[in-house]
C-alpha positions as CSV (number, residue, x, y, z in Angstrom):
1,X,11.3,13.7,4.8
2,X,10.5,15.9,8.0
3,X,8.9,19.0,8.8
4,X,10.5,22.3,7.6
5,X,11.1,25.5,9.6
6,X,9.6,28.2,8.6
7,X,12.4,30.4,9.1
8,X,14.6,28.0,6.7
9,X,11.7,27.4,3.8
10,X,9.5,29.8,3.9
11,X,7.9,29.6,0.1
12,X,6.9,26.4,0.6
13,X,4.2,26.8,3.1
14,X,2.1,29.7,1.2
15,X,-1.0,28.5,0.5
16,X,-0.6,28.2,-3.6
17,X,2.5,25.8,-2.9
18,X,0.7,24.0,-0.1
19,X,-2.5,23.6,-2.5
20,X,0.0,23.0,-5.3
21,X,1.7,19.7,-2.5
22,X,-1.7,18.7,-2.1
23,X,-2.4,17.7,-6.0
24,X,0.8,16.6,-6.1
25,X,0.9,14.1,-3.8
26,X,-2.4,12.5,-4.4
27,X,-1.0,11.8,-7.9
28,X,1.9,10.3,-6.5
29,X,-0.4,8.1,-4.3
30,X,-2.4,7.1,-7.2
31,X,1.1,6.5,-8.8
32,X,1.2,3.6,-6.3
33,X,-1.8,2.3,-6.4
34,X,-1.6,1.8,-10.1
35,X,2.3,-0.2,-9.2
36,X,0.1,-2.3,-7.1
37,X,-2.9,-2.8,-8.9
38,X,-0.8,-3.5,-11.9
39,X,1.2,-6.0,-10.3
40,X,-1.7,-8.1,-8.1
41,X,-3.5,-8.3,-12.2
42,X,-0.6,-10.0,-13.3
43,X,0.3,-12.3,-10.8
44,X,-1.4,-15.0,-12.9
45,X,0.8,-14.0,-15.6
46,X,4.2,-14.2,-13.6
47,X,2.7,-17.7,-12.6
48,X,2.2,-18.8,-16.4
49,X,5.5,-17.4,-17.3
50,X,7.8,-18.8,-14.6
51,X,6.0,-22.2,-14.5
52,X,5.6,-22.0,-10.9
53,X,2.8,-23.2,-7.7
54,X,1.7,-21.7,-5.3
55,X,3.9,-22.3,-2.8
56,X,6.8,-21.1,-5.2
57,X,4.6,-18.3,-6.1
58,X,4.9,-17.2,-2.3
59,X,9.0,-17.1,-2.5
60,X,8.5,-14.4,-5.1
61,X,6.1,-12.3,-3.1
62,X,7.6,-13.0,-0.1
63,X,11.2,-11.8,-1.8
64,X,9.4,-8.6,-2.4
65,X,8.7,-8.4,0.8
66,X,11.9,-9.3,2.4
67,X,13.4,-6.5,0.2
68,X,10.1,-4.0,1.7
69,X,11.0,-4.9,5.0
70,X,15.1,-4.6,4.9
71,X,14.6,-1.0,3.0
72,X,12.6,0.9,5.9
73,X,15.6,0.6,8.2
74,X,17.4,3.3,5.7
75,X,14.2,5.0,4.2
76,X,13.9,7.7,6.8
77,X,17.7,8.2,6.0
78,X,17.3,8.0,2.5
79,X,14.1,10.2,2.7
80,X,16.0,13.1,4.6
81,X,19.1,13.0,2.8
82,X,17.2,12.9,-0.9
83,X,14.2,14.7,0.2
84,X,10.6,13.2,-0.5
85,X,10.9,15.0,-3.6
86,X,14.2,13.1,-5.0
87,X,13.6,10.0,-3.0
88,X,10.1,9.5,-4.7
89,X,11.1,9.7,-8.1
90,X,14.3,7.2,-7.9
91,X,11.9,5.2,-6.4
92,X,9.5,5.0,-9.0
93,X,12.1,4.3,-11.8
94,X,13.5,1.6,-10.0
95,X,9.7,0.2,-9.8
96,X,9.2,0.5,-13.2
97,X,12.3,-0.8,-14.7
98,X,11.7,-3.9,-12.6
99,X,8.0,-4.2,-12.8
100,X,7.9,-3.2,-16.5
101,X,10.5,-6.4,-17.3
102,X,9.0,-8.8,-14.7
103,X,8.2,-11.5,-17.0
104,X,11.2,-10.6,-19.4
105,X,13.6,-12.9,-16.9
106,X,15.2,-15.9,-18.1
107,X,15.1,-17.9,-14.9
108,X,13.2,-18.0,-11.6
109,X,17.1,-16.9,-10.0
110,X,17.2,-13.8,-11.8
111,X,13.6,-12.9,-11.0
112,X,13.8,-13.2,-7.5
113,X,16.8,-11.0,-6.7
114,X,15.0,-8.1,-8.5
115,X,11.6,-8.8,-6.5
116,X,13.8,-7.8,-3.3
117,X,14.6,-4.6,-5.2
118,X,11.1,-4.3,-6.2
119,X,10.2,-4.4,-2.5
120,X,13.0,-2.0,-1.4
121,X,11.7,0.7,-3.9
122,X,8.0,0.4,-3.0
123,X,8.4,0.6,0.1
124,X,10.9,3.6,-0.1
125,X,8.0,5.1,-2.1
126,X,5.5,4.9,0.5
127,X,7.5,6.4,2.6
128,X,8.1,9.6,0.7
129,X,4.3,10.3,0.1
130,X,3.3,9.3,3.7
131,X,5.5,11.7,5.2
132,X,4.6,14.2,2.6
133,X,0.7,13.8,3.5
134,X,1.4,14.0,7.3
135,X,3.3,16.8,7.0
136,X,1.1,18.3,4.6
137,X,-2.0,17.6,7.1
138,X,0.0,19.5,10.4
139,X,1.0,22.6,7.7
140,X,-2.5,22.8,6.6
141,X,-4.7,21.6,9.2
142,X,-7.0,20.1,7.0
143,X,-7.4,16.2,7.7
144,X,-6.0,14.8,4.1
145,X,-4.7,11.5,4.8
146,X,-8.0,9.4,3.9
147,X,-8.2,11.4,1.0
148,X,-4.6,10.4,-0.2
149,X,-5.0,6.8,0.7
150,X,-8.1,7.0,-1.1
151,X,-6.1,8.0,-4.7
152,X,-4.0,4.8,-3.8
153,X,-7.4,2.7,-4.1
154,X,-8.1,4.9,-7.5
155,X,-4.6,4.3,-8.5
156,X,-5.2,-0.2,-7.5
157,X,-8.5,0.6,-9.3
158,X,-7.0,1.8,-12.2
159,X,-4.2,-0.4,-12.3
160,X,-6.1,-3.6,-12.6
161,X,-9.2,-2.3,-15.0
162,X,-6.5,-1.2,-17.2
163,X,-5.0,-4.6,-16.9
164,X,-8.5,-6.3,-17.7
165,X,-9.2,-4.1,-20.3
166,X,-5.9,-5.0,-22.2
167,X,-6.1,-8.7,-21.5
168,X,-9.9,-8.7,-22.6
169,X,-8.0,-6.7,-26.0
170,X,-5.4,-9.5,-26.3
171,X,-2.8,-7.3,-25.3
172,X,0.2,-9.6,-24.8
173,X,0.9,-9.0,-20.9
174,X,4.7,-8.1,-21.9
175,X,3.5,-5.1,-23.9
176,X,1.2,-4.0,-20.8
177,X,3.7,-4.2,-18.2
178,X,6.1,-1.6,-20.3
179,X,3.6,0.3,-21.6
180,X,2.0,1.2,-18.1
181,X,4.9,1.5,-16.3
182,X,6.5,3.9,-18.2
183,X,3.7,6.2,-18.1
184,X,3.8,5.8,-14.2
185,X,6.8,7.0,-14.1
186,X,6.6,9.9,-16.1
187,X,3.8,10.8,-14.1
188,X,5.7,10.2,-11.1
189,X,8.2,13.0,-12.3
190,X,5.9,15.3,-13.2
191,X,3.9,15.6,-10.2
192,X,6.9,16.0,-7.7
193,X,8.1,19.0,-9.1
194,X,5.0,20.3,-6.9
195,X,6.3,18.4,-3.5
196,X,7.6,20.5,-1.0
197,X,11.3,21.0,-0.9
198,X,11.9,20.0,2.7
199,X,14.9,18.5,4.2
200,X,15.9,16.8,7.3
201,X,18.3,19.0,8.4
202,X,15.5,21.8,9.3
203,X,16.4,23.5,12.4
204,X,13.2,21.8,14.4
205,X,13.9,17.7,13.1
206,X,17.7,18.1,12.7
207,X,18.2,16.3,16.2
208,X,15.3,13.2,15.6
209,X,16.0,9.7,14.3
210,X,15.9,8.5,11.0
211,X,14.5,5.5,12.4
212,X,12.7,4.3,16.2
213,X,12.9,1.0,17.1
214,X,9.2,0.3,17.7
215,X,7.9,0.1,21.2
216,X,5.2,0.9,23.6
217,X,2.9,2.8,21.3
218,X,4.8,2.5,18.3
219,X,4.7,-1.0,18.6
220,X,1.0,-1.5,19.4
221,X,0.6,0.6,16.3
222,X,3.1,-1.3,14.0
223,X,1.1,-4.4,14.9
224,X,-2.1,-3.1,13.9
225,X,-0.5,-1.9,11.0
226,X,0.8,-5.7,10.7
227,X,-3.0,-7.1,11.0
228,X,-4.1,-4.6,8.2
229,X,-1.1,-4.7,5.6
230,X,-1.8,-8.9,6.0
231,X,-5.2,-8.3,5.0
232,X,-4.7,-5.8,2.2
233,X,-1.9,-8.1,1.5
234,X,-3.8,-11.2,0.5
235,X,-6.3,-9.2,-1.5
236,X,-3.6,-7.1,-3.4
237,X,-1.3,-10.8,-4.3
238,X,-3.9,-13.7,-4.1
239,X,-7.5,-12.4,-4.9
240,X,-7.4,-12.2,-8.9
241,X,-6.1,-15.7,-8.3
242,X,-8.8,-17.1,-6.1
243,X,-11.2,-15.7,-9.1
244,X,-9.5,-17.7,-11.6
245,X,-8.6,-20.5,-10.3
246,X,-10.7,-21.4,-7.6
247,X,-14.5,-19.6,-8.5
248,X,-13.6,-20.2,-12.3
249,X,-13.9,-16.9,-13.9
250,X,-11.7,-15.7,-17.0
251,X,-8.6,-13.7,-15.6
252,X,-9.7,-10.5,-17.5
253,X,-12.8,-10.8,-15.7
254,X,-10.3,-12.0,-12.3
255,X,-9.2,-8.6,-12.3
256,X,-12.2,-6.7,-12.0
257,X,-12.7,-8.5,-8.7
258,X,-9.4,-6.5,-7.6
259,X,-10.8,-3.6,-8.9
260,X,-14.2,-3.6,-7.1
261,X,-12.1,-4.0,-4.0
262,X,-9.9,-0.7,-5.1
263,X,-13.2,1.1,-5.8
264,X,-14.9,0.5,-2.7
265,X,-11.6,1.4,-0.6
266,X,-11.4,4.7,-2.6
267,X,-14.7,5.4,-2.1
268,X,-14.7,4.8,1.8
269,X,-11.3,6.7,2.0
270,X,-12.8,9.5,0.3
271,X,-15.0,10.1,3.2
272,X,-12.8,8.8,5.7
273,X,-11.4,12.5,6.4
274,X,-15.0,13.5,7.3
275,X,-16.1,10.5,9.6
276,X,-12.3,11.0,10.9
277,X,-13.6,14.1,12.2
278,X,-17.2,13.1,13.3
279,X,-16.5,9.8,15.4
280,X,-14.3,7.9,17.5
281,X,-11.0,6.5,15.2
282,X,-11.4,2.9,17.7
283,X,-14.9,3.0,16.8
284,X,-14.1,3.2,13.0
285,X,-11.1,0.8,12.6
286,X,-13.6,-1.9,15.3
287,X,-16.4,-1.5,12.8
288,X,-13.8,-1.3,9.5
289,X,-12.2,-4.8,10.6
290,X,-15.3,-6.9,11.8
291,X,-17.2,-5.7,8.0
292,X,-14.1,-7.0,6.6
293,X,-14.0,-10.2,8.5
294,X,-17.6,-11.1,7.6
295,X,-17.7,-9.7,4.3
296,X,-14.2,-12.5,3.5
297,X,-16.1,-15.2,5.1
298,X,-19.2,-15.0,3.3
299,X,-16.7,-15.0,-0.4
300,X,-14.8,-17.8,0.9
301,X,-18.3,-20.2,2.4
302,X,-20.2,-19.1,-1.1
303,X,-17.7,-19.6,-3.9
304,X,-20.2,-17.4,-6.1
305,X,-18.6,-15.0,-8.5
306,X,-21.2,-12.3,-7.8
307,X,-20.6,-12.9,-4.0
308,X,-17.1,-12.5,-4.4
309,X,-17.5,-9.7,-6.5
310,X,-20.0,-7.8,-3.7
311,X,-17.8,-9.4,-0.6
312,X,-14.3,-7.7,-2.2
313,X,-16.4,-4.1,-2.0
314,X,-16.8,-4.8,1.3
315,X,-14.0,-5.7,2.2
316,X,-12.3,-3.1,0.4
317,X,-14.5,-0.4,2.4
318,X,-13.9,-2.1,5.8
319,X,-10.2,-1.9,5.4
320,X,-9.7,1.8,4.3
321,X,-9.5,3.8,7.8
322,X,-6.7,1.6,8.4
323,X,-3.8,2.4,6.9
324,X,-5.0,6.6,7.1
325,X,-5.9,6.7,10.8
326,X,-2.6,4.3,12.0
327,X,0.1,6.1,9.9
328,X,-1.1,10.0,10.6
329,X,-1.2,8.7,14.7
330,X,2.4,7.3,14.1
331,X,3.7,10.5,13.1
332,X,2.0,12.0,16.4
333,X,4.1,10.2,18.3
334,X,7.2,12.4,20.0
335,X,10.9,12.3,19.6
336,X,11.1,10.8,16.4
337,X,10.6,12.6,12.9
338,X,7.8,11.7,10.5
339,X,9.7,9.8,8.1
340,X,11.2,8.0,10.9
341,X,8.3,7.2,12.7
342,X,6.3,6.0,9.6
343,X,9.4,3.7,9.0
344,X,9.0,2.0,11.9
345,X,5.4,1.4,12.0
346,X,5.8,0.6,8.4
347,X,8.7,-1.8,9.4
348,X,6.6,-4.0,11.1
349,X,3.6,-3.5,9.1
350,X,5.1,-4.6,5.7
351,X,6.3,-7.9,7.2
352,X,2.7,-8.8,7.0
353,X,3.0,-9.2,3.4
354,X,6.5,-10.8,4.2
355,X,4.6,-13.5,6.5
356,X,1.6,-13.8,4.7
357,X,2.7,-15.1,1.0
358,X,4.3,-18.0,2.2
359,X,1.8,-19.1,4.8
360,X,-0.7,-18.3,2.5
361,X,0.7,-20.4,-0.3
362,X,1.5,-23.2,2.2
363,X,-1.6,-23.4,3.6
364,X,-2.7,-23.6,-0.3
365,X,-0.8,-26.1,-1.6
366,X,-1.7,-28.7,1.3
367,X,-5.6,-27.9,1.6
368,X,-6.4,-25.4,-1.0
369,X,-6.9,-21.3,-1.8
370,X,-10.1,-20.9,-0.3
371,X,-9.4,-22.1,2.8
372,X,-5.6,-20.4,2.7
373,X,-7.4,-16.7,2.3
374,X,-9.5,-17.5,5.3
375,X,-6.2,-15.9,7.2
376,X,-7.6,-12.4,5.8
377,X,-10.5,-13.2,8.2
378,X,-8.4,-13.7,11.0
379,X,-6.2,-10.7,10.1
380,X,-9.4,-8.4,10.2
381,X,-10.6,-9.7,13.1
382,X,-7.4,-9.1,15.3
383,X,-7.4,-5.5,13.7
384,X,-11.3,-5.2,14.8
385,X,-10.4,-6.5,18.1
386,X,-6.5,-4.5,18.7
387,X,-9.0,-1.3,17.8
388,X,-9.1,-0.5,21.3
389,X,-5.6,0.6,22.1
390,X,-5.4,3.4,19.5
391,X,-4.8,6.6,21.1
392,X,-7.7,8.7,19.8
393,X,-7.0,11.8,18.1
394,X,-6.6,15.1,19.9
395,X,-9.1,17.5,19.8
């Protein structure tokens, strides 16, 4: 999706369907969150099911990834051919046809070719509601973004407590998986009838890319990106895990320590739009990234359950100005539309999860988990340190 002229759409920037946008695509945010927060609760579950390691484990992620990665080069295409509108909700069905069957497969062959659809979906849906928010933000000229990444944490939030709450039931995880993605996707499809109808074939984005090659800034941004999706990576596929297999806890009670980590990421987001405004964004991501380091070092040294439990609130609030402040200064980067810019930031970014699940199950199955999720330390570190060439925001 890209900006609209005014002259070609004028309804949709009045302020009723701008307000109308707004509620719409936090849903669709939280939409995601609950896709991921649904999925990292049940990795155990695709683990039991497919009678798999850790290091096999990581081929499935990493499929997912693969097929994240490989979709961005044709989302901005997609995105302005479809609209964010269309685009969003094909994406969302194909997420929950694949997510709601995921452990429904008769063989490890057949799950992993639809983990690279999986991928391609999710990260066609980020797309959409990224460059909805940004555009959203420069229409409005309110600072929304932290607030939209913060329904994705309530969505992750959601997603997992729901999952815990089921398991703790003795919901079989089968009946889970269908019954919550079904009702993500109607509320997918609900909610974007209130998107914007924009198009990339406005009069003022016509001419831009559909996608940028990242470099110079758009490189130095797509590897901070990289630093943080690795980090949030390892949290949303390994942490409910670690909980269960490493500190000991039951996986219902596994989950919660997901959704402490969604909570405290909501929470921070939620007020990321005011300190956005108030201080320096390489001040914020420097501080966001070393609380985040620390916070994953103490879990990992400890092996306590109420550690972890405190450590993943941490780390959850030291990684949430990271995704809000480096996608909205992607999109302010000229010559390229939104979609296309956030693509290509996003290209980069998402092959942190495509790195990160087989290092990180390698790294498991010769030493162990603990000391495979110390790469979430290094992760925030680099992003605490790379802080310093973000262009700050203008005034």
């Amino acid at each position: 999706m890209t900006s609209t002229s005014t002259s070609a759409h004028p309804a949709p920037h009045t302020l009723p369907a701008l307000a109308r946008a707004r509620w719409a695509t936090r849903l669709q945010f939280m939409a995601l969150g609950m896709f991921a927060g649904t999925w990292g609760a049940h990795i155990p579950s695709v683990k039991a099911r497919y009678a798999i390691n850790e290091a096999t484990l990581s081929m499935v992620l990493l499929a997912a990834a693969i097929g994240a990665v490989l979709s961005l080069f044709t989302a901005g295409r997609i995105v302005g051919r479809l609209g964010a509108r269309q685009a969003a909700v094909l994406a969302a069905l194909v997420m929950s046809l694949v997510l709601g069957t995921v452990l429904e497969y008769p063989s490890l062959a057949v799950l992993l070719p639809l983990m690279l659809i999986f991928g391609a979906a999710m990260s066609l849906f980020d797309v959409c509601i990224n460059t909805e928010g940004s555009e959203l933000e420069s229409l409005s000229g309110r600072a929304i973004m932290s607030n939209l990444h913060g329904m994705f944490s309530v969505g992750g939030m959601a997603g997992a407590a729901l999952v815990s709450g089921l398991l703790g039931a003795g919901v079989a995880p089968r009946l889970q998986l269908f019954g919550i993605c079904t009702g993500i996707a109607i509320v997918v499809f609900v909610a974007s009838r209130g998107m914007l109808e924009t198009h990339a074939s406005s009069a003022d984005e016509g001419e831009k890319a559909h996608f940028a090659w990242p470099t110079g800034l758009l490189l130095i941004l797509g590897l901070l990106i990289f630093a943080g999706m690795t980090a949030e990576g390892v949290m949303y596929d390994w942490s409910v895990l670690y909980l269960k297999q490493d500190v000991g806890m039951p996986q219902a009670s596994a989950a919660l320590g997901y959704a402490t980590f969604s909570a405290a990421m909501a929470l921070s987001r939620f007020g990321g739009d005011y300190l956005r405004a108030r201080y320096s964004e390489q001040a914020l991501l420097r501080f966001g990234g070393s609380l985040a380091a620390v916070a994953m070092a103490v879990v990992l040294l400890s092996a306590n359950a109420w550690v972890a439990l405190i450590g993943f609130a941490l780390v959850g609030a030291g990684l949430a100005p990271v995704a809000p402040i480096l996608f909205n200064a992607a999109t302010r980067v000229p010559g390229v539309s939104r979609a296309a810019a956030i693509a290509s930031v996003t290209s980069i970014g998402y092959s942190g999860f495509m790195v990160g699940p087989p290092l990180i199950g390698s790294i498991a199955t010769a030493t162990s988990l603990t000391l495979a999720l110390g790469v979430l330390v290094l992760a925030s570190a680099l992003l605490a340190y790379g802080a310093r060439y973000v262009p700050e925001k203008p005034i």
